[in-house]
N, CA, C and O atoms as a GROMACS GRO file, in nm:
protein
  404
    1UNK      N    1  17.669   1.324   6.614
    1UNK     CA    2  17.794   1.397   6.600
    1UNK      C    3  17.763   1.546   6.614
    1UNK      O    4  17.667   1.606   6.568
    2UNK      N    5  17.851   1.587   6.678
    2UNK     CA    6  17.814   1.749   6.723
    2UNK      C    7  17.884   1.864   6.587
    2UNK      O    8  17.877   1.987   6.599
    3UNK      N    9  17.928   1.817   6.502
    3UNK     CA   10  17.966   1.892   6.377
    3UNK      C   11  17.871   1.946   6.271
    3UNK      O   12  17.832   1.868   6.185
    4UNK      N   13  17.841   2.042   6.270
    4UNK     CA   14  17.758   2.086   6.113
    4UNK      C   15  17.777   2.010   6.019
    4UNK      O   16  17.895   1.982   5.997
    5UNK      N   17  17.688   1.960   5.945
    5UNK     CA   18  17.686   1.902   5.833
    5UNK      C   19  17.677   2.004   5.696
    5UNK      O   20  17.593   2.090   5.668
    6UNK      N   21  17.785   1.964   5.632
    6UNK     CA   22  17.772   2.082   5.530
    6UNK      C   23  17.628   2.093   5.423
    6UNK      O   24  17.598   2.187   5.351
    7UNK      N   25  17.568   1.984   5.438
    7UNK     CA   26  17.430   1.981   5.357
    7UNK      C   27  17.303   2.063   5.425
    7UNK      O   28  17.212   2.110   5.356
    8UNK      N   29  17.309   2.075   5.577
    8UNK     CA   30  17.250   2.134   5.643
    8UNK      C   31  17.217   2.290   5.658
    8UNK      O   32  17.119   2.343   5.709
    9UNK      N   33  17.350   2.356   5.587
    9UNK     CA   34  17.378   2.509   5.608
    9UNK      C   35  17.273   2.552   5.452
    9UNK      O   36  17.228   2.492   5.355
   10UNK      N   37  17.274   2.684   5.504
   10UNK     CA   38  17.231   2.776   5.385
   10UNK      C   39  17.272   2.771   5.296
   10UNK      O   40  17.361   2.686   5.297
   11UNK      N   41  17.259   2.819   5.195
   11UNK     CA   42  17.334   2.819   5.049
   11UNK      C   43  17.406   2.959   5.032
   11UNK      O   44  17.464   2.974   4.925
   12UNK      N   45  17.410   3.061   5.121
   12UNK     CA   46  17.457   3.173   5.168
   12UNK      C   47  17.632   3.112   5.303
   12UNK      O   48  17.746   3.152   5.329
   13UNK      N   49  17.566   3.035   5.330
   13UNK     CA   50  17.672   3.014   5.422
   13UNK      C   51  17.751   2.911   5.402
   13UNK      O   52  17.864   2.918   5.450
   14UNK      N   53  17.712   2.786   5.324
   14UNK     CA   54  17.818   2.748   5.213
   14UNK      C   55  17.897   2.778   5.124
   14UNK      O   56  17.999   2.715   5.094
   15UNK      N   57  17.845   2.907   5.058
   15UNK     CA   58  17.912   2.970   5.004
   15UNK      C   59  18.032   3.090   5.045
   15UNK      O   60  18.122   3.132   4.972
   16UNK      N   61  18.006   3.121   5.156
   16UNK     CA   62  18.121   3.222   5.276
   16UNK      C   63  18.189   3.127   5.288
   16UNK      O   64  18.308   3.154   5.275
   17UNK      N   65  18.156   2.966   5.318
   17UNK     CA   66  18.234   2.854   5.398
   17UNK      C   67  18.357   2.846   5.335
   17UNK      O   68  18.458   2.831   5.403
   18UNK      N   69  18.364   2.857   5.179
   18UNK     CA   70  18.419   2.755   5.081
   18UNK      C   71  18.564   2.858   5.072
   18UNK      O   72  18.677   2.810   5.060
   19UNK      N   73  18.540   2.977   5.079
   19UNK     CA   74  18.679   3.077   5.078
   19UNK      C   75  18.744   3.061   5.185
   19UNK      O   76  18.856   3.112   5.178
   20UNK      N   77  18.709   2.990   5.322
   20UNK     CA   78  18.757   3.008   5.472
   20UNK      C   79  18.790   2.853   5.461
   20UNK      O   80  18.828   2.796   5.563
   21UNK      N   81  18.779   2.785   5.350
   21UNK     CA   82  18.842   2.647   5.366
   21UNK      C   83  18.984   2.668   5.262
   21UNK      O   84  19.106   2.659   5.275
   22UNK      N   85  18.890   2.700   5.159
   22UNK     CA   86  19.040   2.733   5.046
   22UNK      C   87  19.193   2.816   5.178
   22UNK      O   88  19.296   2.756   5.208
   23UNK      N   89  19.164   2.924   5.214
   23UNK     CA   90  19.264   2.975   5.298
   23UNK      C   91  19.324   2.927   5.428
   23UNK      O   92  19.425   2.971   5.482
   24UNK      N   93  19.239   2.821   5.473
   24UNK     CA   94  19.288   2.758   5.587
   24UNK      C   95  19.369   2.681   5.515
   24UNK      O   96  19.481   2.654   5.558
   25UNK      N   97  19.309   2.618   5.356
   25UNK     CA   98  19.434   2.490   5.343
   25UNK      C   99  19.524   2.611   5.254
   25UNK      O  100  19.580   2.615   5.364
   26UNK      N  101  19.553   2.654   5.217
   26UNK     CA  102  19.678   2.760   5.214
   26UNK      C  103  19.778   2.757   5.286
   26UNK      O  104  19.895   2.718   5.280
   27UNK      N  105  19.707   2.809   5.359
   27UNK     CA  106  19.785   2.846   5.562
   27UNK      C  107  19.845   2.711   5.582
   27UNK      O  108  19.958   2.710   5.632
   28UNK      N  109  19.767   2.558   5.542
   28UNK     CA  110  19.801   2.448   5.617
   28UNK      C  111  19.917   2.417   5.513
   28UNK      O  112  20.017   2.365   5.562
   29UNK      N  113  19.918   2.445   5.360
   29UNK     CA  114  19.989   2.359   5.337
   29UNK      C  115  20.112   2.435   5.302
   29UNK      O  116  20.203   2.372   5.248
   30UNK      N  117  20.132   2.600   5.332
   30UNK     CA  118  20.258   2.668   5.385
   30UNK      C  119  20.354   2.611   5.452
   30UNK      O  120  20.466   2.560   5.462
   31UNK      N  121  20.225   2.655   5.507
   31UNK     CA  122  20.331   2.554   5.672
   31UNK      C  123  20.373   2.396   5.698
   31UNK      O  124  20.458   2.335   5.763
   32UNK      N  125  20.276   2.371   5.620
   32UNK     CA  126  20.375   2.200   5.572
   32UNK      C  127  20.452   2.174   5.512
   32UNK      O  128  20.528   2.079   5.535
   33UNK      N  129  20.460   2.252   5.411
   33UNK     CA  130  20.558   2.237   5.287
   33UNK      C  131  20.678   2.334   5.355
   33UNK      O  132  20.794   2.297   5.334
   34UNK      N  133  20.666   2.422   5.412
   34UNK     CA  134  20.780   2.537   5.467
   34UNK      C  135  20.866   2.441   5.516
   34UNK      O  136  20.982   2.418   5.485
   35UNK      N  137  20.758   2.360   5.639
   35UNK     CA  138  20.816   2.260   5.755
   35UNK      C  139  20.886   2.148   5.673
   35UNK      O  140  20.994   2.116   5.723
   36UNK      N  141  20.860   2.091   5.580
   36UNK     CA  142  20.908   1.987   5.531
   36UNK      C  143  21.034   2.008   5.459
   36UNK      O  144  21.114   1.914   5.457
   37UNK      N  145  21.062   2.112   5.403
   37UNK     CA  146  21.193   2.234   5.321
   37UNK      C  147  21.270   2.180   5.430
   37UNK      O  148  21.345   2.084   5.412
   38UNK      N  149  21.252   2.258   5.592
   38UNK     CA  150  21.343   2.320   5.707
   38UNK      C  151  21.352   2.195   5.781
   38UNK      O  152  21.405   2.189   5.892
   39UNK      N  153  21.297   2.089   5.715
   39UNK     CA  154  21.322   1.939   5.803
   39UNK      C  155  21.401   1.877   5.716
   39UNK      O  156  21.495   1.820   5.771
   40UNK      N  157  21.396   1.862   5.548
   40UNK     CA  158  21.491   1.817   5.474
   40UNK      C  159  21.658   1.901   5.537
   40UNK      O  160  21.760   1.835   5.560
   41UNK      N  161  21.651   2.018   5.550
   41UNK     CA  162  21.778   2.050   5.552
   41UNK      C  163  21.792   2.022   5.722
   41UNK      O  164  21.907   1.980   5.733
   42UNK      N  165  21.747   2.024   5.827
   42UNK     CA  166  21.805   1.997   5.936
   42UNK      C  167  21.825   1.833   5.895
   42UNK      O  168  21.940   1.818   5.936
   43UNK      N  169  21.788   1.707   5.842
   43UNK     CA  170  21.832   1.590   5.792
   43UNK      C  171  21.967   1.612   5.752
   43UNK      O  172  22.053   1.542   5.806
   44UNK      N  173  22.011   1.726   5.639
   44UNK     CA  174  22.122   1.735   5.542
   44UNK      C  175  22.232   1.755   5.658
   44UNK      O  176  22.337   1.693   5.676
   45UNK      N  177  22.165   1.878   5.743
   45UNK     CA  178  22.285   1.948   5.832
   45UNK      C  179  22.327   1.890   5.960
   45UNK      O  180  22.393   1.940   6.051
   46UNK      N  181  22.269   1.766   5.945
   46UNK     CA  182  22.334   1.642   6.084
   46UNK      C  183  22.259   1.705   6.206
   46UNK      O  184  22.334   1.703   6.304
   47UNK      N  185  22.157   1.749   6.228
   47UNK     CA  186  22.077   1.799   6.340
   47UNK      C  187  22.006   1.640   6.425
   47UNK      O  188  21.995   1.524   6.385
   48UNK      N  189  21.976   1.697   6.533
   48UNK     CA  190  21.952   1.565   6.620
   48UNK      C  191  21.859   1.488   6.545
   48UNK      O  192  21.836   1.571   6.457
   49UNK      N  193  21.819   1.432   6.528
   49UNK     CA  194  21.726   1.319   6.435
   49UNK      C  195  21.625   1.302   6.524
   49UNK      O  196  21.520   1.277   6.465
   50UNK      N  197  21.612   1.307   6.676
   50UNK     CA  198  21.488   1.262   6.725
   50UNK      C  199  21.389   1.397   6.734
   50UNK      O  200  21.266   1.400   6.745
   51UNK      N  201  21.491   1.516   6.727
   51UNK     CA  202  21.406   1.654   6.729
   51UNK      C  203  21.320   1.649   6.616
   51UNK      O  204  21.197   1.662   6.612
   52UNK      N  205  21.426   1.621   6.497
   52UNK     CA  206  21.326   1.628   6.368
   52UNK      C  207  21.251   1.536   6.322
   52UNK      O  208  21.185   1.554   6.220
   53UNK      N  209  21.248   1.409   6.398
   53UNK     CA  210  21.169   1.303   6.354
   53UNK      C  211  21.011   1.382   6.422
   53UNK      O  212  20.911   1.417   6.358
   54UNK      N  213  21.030   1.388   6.530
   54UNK     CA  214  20.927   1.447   6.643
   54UNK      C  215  20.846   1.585   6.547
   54UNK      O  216  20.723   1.597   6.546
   55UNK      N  217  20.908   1.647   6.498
   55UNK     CA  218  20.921   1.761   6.400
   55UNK      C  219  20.764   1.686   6.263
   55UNK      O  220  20.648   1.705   6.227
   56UNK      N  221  20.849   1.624   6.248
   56UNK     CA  222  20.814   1.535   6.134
   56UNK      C  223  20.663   1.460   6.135
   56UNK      O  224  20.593   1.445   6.035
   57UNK      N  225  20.628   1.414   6.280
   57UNK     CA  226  20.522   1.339   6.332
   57UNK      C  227  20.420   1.473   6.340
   57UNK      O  228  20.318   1.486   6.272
   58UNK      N  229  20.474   1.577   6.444
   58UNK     CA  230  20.421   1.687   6.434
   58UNK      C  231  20.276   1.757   6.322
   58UNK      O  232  20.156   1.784   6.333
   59UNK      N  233  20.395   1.759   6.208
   59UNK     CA  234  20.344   1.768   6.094
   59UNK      C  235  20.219   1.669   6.011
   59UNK      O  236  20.126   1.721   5.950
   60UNK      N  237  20.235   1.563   6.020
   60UNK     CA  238  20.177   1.466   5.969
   60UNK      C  239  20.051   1.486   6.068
   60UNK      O  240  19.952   1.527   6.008
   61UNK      N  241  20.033   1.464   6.217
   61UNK     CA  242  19.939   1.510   6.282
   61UNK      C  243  19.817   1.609   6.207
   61UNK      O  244  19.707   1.600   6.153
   62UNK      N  245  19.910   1.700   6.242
   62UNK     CA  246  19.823   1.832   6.185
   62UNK      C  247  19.735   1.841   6.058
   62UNK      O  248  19.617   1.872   6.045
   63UNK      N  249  19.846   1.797   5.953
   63UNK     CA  250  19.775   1.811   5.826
   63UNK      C  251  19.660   1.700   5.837
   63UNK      O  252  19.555   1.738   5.787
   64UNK      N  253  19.658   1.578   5.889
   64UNK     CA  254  19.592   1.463   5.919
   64UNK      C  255  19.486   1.512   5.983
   64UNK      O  256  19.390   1.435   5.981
   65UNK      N  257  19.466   1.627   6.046
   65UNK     CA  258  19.400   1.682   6.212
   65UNK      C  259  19.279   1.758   6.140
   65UNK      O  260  19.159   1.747   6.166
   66UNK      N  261  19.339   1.837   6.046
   66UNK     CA  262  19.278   1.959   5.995
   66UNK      C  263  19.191   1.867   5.916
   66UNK      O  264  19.076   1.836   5.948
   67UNK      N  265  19.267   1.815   5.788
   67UNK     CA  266  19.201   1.749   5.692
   67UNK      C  267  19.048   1.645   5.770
   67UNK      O  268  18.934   1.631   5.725
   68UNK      N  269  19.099   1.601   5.871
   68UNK     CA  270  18.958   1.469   5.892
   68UNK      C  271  18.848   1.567   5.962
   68UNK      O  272  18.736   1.520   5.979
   69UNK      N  273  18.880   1.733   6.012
   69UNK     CA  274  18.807   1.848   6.036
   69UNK      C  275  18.711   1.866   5.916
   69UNK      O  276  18.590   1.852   5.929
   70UNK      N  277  18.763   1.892   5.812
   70UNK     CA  278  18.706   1.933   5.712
   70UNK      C  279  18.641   1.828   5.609
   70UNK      O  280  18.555   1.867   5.531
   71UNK      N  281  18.691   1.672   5.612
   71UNK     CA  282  18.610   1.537   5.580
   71UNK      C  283  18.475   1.568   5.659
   71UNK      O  284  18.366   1.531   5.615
   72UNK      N  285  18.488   1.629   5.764
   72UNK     CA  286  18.352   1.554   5.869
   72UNK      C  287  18.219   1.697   5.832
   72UNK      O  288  18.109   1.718   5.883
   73UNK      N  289  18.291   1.764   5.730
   73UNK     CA  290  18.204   1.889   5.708
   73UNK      C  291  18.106   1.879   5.561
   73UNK      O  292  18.010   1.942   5.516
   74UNK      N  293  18.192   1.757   5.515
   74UNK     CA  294  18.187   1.694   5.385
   74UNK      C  295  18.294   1.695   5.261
   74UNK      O  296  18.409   1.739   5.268
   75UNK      N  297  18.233   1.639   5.153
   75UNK     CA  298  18.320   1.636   5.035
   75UNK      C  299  18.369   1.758   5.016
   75UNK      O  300  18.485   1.793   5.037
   76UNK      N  301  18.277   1.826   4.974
   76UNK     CA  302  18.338   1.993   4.909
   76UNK      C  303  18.405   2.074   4.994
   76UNK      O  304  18.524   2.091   4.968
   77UNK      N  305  18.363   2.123   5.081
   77UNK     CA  306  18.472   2.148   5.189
   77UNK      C  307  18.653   2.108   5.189
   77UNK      O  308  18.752   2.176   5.164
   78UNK      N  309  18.630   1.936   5.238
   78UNK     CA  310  18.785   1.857   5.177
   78UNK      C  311  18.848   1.892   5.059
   78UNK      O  312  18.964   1.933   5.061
   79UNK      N  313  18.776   1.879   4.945
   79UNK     CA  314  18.790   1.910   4.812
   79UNK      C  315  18.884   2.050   4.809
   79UNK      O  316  19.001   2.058   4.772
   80UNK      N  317  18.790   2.165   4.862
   80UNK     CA  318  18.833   2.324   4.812
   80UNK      C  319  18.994   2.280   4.948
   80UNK      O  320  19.112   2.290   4.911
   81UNK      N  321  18.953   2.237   5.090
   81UNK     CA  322  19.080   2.250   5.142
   81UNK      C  323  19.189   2.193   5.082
   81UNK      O  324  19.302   2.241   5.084
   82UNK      N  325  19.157   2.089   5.027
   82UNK     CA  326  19.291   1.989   4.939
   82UNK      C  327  19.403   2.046   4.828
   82UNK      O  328  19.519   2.023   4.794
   83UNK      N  329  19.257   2.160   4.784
   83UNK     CA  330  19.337   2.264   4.658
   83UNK      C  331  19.403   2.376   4.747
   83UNK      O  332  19.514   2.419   4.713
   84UNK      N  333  19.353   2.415   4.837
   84UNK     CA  334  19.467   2.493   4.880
   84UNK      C  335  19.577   2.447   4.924
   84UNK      O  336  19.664   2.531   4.902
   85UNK      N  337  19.624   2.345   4.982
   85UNK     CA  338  19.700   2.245   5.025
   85UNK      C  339  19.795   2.270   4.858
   85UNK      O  340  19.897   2.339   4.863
   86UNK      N  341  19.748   2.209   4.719
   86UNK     CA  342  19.804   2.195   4.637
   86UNK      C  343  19.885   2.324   4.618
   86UNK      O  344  20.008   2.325   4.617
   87UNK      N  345  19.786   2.464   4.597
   87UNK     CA  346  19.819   2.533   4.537
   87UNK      C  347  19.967   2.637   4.646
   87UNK      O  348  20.038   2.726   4.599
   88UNK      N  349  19.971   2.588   4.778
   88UNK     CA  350  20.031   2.628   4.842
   88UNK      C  351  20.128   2.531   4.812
   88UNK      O  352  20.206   2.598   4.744
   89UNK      N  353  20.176   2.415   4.818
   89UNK     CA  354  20.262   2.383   4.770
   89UNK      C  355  20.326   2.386   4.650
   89UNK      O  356  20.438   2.335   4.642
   90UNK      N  357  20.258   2.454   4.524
   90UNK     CA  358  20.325   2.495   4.374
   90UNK      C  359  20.409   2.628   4.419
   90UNK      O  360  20.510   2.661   4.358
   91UNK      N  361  20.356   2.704   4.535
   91UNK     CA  362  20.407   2.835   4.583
   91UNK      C  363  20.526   2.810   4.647
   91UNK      O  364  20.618   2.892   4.642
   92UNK      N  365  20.536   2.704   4.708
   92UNK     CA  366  20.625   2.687   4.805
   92UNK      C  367  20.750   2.606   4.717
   92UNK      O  368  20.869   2.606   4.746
   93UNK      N  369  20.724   2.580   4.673
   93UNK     CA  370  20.823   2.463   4.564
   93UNK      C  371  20.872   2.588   4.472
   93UNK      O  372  20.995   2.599   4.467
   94UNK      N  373  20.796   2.685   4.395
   94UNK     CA  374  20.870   2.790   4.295
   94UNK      C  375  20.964   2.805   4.424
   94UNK      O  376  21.082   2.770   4.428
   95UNK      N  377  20.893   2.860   4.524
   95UNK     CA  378  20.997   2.931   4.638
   95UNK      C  379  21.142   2.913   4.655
   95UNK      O  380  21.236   2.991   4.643
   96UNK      N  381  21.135   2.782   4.687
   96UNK     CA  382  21.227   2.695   4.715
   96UNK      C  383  21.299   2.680   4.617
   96UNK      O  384  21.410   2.629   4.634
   97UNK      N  385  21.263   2.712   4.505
   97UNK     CA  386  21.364   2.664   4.339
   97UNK      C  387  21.452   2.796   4.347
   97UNK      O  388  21.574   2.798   4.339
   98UNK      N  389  21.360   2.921   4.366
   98UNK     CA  390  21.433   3.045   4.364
   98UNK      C  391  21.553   3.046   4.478
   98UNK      O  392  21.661   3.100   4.456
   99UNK      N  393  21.524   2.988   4.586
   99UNK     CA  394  21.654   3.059   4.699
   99UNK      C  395  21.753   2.932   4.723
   99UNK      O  396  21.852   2.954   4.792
  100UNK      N  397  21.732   2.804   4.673
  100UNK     CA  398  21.790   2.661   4.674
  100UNK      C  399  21.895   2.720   4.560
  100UNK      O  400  21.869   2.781   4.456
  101UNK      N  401  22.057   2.671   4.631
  101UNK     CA  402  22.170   2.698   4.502
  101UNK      C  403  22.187   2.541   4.418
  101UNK      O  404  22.262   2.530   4.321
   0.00000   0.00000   0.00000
């Protein structure tokens, strides 16, 4: 397999790794959770259904895409990306409580 193995790297460069995973899953799970908000309401607001199903697959891809990226780097890696994933969605959910009537 042509992927770095995360057991392989420095202990200098595992350690740079682990902040550039936390923020990628940030970034990933913004934008999933944003996407999933703006797909519930195109559902509510009678929007074409095959746009947002497509919308929908989209999504699942990605987060699926990234995540088996960061499985193949190892546990800890997955791990720190998973928490950003979480912690971007506690962000995104206050969000959503604040501007939702």
């Amino acid at each position: 397999m042509s992927f770095l193995s995360f057991d392989t790297l420095p202990v200098w460069a595992m350690l740079l790794s682990l902040p550039a995973h936390l923020a990628a899953g940030i970034a990933l799970g913004i934008l999933y959770f944003r996407g999933l908000w703006w797909t519930a309401r195109r559902f509510i607001g009678g929007e074409r259904a095959t746009m947002t199903i497509a919308l929908m697959i989209g999504r699942f891809v990605l987060l699926g895409g990234l995540l088996t990226l960061a499985s193949l780097e190892g546990a800890l890696p997955l791990l720190v990306m998973t928490l950003g994933l979480l912690v971007a969605r506690s962000a995104v959910v206050r969000r959503v409580r604040e501007v939702a009537p």
